[in-house]
Residue, then its C-alpha position, 0 to 999 in steps of 0.5 A: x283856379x282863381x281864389x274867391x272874391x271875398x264879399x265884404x257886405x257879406x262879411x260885415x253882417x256876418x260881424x254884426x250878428x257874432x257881435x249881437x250874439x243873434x240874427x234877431x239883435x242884428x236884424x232889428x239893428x240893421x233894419x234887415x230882416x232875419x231870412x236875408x243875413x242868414x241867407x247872405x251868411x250861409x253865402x259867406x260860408x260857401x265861398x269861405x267853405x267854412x261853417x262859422x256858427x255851430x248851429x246845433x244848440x240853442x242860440x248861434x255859438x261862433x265855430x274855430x274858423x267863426x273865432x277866427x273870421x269874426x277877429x279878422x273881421x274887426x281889424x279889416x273895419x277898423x282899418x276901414x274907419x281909420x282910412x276914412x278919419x285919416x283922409x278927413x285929417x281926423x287924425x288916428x282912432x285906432x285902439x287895442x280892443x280887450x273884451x274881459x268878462x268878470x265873474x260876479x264872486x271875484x271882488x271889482x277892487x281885486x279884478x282892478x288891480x289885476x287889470x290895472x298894470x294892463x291900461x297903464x302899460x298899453x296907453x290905447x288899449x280899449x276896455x269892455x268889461x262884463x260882469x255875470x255868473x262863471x258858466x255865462x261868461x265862458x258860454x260868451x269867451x266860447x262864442x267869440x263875444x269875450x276874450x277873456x273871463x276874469x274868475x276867482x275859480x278855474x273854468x270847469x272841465x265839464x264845459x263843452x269848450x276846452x278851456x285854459x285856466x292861468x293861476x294869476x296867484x292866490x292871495x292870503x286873507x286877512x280878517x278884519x273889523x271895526x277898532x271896538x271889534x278887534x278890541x274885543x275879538x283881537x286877543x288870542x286869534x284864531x281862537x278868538x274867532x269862535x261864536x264870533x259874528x262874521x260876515x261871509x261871500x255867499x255859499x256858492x263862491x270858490x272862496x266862501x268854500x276855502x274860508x270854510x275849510x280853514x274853519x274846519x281845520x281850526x275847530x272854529x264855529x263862527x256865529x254867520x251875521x249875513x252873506x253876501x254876493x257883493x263883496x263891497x257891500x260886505x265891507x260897507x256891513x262891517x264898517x257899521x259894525x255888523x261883524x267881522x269880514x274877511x279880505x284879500x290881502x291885496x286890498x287890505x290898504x283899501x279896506x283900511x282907509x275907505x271902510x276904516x277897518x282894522x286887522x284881527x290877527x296874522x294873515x290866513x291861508x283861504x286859498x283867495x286865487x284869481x285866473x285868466x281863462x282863455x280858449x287857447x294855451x298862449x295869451x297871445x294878446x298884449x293886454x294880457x301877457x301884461x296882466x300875466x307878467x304884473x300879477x307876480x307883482x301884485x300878490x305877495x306873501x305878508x313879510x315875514x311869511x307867518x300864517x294863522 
């Protein structure tokens, strides 16, 4: 029995509407109406025979083989794209294509620095990033649309997709303040922290939960100025002086030099982490078995390991 003919128009619209992320995006794009992609996808189907959208919910989610189809998908018009530069003597366009989602809790400087290593070592590499809530970007990396989501908490076990949470590290926070404020905070930490006026991550976060309990484990009652979802505009607040913000150590030297922040104190335990969250066990992508292998790089305990 012959094999059957793969129809590649059929395919790209296919690609177009997995990239869209809805027939409508993809229709109004491709100047097509809705009924004729989906009845040319249903056709793809059937000489696949695989169903590549799970149709059941709301919304079109991209199935396994859809995952599958949709990587393969971009290779092969990639390839399509580099064949024709290449006869022009256009010379090469080809590039490692990483689409990253980052939670909107996890600081941007943090996620930069875990990302970092990733477009130093790989010269080509392409990157998309997109920012949102933790359960929305997950909905995204189940779709297809992602690779990856970027988080400072572990995807939930309760979402309808397996997921795989990869520890990149966890990192201590160190407070810090204006020179005038940790003259007048600085003696006697953690203590000194009592009724203190502290800027703070907005209550849902992972690591506002942490900063809390070590709160609770040190009897500590801080005065909370403000809180914020925007961890750089928490930092720009405490460079006017509003109070004293808490800092991932791995952006201390940041903190310092832009903002002109001092530390109070040693180093703390909150329990800052940060992880890789895929749809499969192996990290099969360049881009981020780099980011994996320089994290242990990146998050470091302060010399000396002594913790408040």
């Amino acid at each position: 029995m012959a094999d059957p003919q793969l129809n590649y128009h059929h395919l790209r619209l296919f690609w177009e509407v997995a990239r869209a992320g809805s027939l409508r995006s993809a229709a109004a794009r491709l100047h097509l109406s809705q009924p004729t992609i989906s009845a040319q996808i249903k056709m793809l189907e059937s000489t696949l025979g695989e169903q590549l959208f799970d149709r059941t919910g709301r919304g079109l989610k991209l199935t396994e083989q859809g995952r599958l189809v949709m990587e393969c998908s971009a290779e092969i018009f990639s390839l399509g794209t580099e064949m024709v530069r290449s006869l022009h003597g256009l010379g090469s366009s080809r590039h490692l294509r990483l689409n990253i989602g980052i939670t909107d809790s996890l600081p941007k400087l943090v996620a930069w620095r875990y990302i970092r290593p990733a477009m130093k070592a790989l010269p080509h590499l392409q990157l998309s990033c997109a920012e949102g809530h933790s359960q929305d970007l997950v909905g995204l990396l189940a779709s297809g649309r992602l690779d990856v989501v970027l988080s400072d908490e572990p995807a939930s076990s309760s979402l309808p997709v397996k997921a795989f949470n990869h520890l990149l590290g966890s990192s201590p926070v160190i407070f810090c303040a204006t020179p005038a404020l940790v003259r007048q905070y600085g003696k006697g930490f953690p203590a000194s922290l009592k009724d203190a006026p502290m800027l703070l991550p907005a209550s849902r976060t992972a690591w506002r939960h942490e900063i809390d309990r070590w709160f609770e484990t040190n009897r500590l009652h801080p005065r909370v100025v403000a809180e914020f979802d925007d961890v750089a505009l928490m930092k720009m607040a405490a460079s006017d002086g509003l109070g004293i913000v808490p800092i991932a150590a791995v952006v201390l030297d940041d903190a310092t030099q832009r903002y002109g922040l001092k530390p109070i104190g040693r180093p703390v335990r909150c329990g800052f982490s940060c992880y890789l969250i895929t749809l499969e066990r192996a990290m099969r992508h360049p881009a981020l078995r780099v980011i994996a292998t320089e994290s242990k790089n990146i998050v470091k305990d302060p010399k000396g390991g002594r913790f408040a």
